[in-house]
C-alpha positions in Angstrom: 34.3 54.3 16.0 35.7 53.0 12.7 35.5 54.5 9.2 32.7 52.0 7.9 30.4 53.2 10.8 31.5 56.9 10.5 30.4 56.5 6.5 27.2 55.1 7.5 26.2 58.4 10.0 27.6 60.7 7.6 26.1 59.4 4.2 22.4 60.3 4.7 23.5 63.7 5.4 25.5 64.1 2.6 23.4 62.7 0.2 20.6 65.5 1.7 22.9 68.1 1.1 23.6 67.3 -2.2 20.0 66.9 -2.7 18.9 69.9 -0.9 22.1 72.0 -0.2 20.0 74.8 1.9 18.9 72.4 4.4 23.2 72.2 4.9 23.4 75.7 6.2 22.6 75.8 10.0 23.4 78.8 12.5 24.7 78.6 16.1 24.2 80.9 19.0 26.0 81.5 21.6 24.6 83.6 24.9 25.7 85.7 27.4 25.4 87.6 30.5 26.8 90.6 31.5 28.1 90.5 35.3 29.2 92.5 38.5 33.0 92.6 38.4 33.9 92.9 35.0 32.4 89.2 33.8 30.0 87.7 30.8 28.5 84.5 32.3 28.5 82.3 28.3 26.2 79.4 28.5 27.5 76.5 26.6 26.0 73.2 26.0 27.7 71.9 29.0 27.8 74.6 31.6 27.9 78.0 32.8 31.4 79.6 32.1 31.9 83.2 33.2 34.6 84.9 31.6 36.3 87.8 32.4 39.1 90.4 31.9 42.9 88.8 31.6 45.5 90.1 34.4 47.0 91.5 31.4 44.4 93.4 31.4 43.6 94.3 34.9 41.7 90.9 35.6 41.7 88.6 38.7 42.5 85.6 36.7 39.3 83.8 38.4 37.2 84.4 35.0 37.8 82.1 32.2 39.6 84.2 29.5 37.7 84.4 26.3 41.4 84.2 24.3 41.7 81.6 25.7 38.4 80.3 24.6 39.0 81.1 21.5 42.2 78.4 21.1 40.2 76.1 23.5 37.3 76.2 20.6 40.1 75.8 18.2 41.7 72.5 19.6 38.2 71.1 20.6 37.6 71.2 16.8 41.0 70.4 15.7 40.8 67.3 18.0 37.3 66.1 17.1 38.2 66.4 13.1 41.8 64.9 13.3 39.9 62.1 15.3 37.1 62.0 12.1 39.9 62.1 9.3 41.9 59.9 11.0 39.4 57.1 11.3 37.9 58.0 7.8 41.4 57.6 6.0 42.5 54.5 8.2 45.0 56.3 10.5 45.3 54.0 14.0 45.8 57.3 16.6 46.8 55.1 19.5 47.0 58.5 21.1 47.0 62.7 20.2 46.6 65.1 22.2 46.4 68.8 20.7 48.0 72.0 21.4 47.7 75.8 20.8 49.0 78.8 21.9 49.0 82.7 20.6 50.6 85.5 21.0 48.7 88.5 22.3 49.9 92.2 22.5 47.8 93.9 25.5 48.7 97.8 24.8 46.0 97.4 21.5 43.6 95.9 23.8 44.4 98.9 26.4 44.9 101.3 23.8 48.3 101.9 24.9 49.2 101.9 21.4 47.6 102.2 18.5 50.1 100.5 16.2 49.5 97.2 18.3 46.9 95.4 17.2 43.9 94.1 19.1 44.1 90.4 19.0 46.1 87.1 18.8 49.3 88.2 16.1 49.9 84.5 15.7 48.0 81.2 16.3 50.3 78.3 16.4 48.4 74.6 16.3 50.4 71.6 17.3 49.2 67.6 17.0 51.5 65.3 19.4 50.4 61.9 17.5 51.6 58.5 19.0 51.3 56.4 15.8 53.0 54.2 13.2 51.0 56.0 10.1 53.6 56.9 7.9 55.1 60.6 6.9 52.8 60.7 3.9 49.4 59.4 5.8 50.8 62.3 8.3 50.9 64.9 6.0 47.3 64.0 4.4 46.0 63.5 8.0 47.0 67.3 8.8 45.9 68.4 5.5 42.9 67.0 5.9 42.1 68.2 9.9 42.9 71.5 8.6 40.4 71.4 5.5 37.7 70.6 7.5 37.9 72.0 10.9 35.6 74.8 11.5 37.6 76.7 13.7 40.6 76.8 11.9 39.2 77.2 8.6 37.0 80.4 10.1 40.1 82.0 11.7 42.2 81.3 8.8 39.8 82.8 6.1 38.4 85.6 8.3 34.6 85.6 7.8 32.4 88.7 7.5 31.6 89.8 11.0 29.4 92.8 12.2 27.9 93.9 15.7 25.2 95.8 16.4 23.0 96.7 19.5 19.4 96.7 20.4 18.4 98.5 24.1 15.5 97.1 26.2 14.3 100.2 28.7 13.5 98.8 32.3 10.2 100.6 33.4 11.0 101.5 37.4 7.0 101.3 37.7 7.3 97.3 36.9 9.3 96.7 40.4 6.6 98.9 42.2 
């Protein structure tokens, strides 16, 4: 795709977001499962992905993890927006492939110790570019991807987040 035909899908929607900027806010859903052994079957738009526990953690490894999940969601959005910026700005990627990686400390998540936090400590994001842009097209390209990518933006900014719980009674009389 090339910037003049990225422009032309993206302007009507801008231009309706200016006009109307509530028909801009959309919510996702994601869905899951509970399963035998310790698993949440996760449909995505793709497939069925059943995670479960890490061996850290007492898993068998056979579940996808949902940390790494997280960093797979991260550098599935990283990639997609450094591919948008990129061709919006005039950057020729002749190839990129992206990286993350984060550190976890398992005693919060086992309670092992409650001065060890529950949850990645550090999220490190790294772009291996093969291109002839130069250092300051480099630095606006990453500047850019990290504006405007979802994921990072979200995990960066830490968004409001709550849980809560509704309970559906099975009636044993229905499986008579």
């Amino acid at each position: 795709m090339d910037a003049d035909r990225l422009r032309m899908l993206q302007a009507p929607l801008k231009e309706r977001y200016r006009q109307s900027p509530e028909t801009a806010r959309v919510t996702l859903r994601a869905h899951g499962r509970v399963g035998d052994g310790l698993t949440c079957r996760v449909d995505t738009a793709k497939a069925l992905v059943e995670a479960g526990l890490h061996p850290a953690t007492g898993g068998t490894g056979l579940g996808a993890c949902s940390g790494d999940m997280l960093l797979q969601a991260l550098i599935a959005c990283a990639g997609v927006t450094l591919g948008a910026v990129a061709t919006a700005i005039g950057v020729k990627l002749n190839d990129a492939t992206v990286e993350a990686e984060g550190d976890l400390d398992f005693r919060g998540t086992l309670g092992v110790s409650k001065e060890a936090p529950v949850g990645f400590l550090n999220i490190r994001l790294h772009f291996v570019l093969d291109t002839d842009a130069s250092d300051d097209q480099l630095d606006t390209l990453l500047r850019l991807t990290e504006r405007y990518c979802v994921v990072y933006q979200t995990l960066a900014s830490s968004p409001g987040l709550r849980s809560s719980y509704r309970t559906v009674r099975s009636d044993a009389s229905d499986s008579a």
